[in-house]
C-alpha positions in Angstrom: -247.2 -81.9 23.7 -247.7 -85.8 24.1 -245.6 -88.3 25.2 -244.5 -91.7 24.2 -246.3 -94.3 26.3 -243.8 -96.5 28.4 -244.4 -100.2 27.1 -242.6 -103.0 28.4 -242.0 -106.6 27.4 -239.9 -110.1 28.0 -237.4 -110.9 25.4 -239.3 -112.6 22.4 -238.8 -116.2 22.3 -237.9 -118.7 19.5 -238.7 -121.3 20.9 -240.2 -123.5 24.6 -236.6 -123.7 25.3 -236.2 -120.2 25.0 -238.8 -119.7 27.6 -237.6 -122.4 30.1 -234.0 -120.5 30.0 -235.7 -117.4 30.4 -237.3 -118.8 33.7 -234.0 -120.1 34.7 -232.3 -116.4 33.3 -234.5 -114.6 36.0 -234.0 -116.9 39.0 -230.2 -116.5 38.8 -230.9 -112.5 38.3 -233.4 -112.4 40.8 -230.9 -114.3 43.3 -227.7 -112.8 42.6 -229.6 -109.4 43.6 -230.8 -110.8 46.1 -227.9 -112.5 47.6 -225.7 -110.0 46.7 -227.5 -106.7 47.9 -228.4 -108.1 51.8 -228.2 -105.1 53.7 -226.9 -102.7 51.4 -230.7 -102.1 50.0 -231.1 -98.4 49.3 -235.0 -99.0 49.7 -236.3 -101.9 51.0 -238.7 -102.9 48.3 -236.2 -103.2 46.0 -235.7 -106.4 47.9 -239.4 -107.4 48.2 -239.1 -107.6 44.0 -236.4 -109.3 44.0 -238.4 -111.6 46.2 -241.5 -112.2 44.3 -240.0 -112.3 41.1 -237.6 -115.1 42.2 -240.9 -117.0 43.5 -242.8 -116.5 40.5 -239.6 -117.9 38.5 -238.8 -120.6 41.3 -242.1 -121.6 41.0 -242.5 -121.5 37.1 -239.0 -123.6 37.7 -240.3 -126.4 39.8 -243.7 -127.2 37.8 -241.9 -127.2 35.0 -238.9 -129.8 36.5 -242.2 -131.3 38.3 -244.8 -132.0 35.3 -247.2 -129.7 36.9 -247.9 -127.3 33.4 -248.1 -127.9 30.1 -244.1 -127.8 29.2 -243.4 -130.9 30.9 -239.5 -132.0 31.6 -241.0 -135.8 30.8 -242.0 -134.0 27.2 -238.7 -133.0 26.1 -240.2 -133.5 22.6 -242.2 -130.5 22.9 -239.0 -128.0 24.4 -236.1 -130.2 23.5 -234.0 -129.3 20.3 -232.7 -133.2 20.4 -234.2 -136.3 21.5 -233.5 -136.8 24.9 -232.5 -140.4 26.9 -234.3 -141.4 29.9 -231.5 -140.7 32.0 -231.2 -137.5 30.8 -235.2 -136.7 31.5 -234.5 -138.1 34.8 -231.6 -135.8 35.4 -233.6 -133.2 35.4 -237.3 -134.2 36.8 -237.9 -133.3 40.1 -241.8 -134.0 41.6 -240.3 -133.3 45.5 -240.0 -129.4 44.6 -243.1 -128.9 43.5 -244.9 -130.3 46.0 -242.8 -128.6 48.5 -242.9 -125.1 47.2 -245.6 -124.6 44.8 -248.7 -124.0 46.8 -246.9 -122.2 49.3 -245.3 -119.9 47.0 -248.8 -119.4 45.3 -250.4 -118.5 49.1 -247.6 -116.1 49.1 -248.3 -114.3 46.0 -251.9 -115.0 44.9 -254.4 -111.8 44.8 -255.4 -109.6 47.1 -257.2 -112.5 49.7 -257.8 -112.3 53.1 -255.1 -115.3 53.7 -252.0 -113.0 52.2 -252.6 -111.6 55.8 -252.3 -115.4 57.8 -249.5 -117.1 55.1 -247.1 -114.1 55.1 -243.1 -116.0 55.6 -240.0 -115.5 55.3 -238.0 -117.6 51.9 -234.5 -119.1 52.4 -233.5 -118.1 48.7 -229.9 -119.7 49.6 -231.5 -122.7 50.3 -234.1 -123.2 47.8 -231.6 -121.8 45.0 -228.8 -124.9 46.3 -232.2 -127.2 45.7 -233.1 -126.6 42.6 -229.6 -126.0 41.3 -228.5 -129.5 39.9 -231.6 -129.4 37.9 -230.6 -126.2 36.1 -227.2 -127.8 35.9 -228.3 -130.4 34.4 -230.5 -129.0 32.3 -227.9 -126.6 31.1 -225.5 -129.5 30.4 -227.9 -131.2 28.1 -227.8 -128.1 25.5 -223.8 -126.3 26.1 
């Protein structure tokens, strides 16, 4: 008797938009479980997902909000449904988080590496959720 394979996949997308609020869908997940769950994990790494996929989000997040991929917050005419205003691409561009958290969170969770072993840290998710929050306020207020 043979058995169905188990095959998983993200949501399809439209559109870049779709995938930008699927980044931002998965960081609020990923930190309402995370916030929500301290000290009532039934097995610890249950957390340590919750963990990394809130710093592979976070970090998709910031390049994103900090021009550091190819969907850009300064190109809203490659993600945007609308033409956006200056002040509304500045509402939501944000350089500072990138450089603060992007090559840290990529020590963190880059291959197998001998430096996994000398970069290992703890992540205030509270903290770093309340910093890139008026971003994704903003960014959610351009398209409600």
């Amino acid at each position: 008797m043979s058995s169905k394979p188990l095959t998983y996949s993200r949501p399809e997308k439209d559109d870049h938009l779709s995938t930008i609020n699927h980044e931002i869908e998965m960081l609020d997940f990923c930190y309402s479980n995370l916030v929500s769950n301290v000290g009532k994990w039934g097995d610890i790494r249950m957390a340590w997902i919750c963990v990394e996929a809130f710093l592979v989000h976070y970090r998709n997040l910031v390049e994103f909000f900090g021009d550091e991929v190819d969907l850009k917050a300064s190109e809203p005419e490659i993600w945007a449904p609308r033409k956006l205003t200056l002040e509304e691409i500045a509402s939501i561009s944000d350089r500072g988080l990138a450089k603060k958290y992007r090559g840290p969170i990529s020590a963190y969770l880059q291959h197998c590496t001998k430096i996994r072993a000398d970069v290992d840290r703890s992540w205030n998710v509270v903290e770093m959720y309340e910093e890139i929050q008026p971003r994704l306020a903003n960014l959610r207020a351009l398209f409600a």
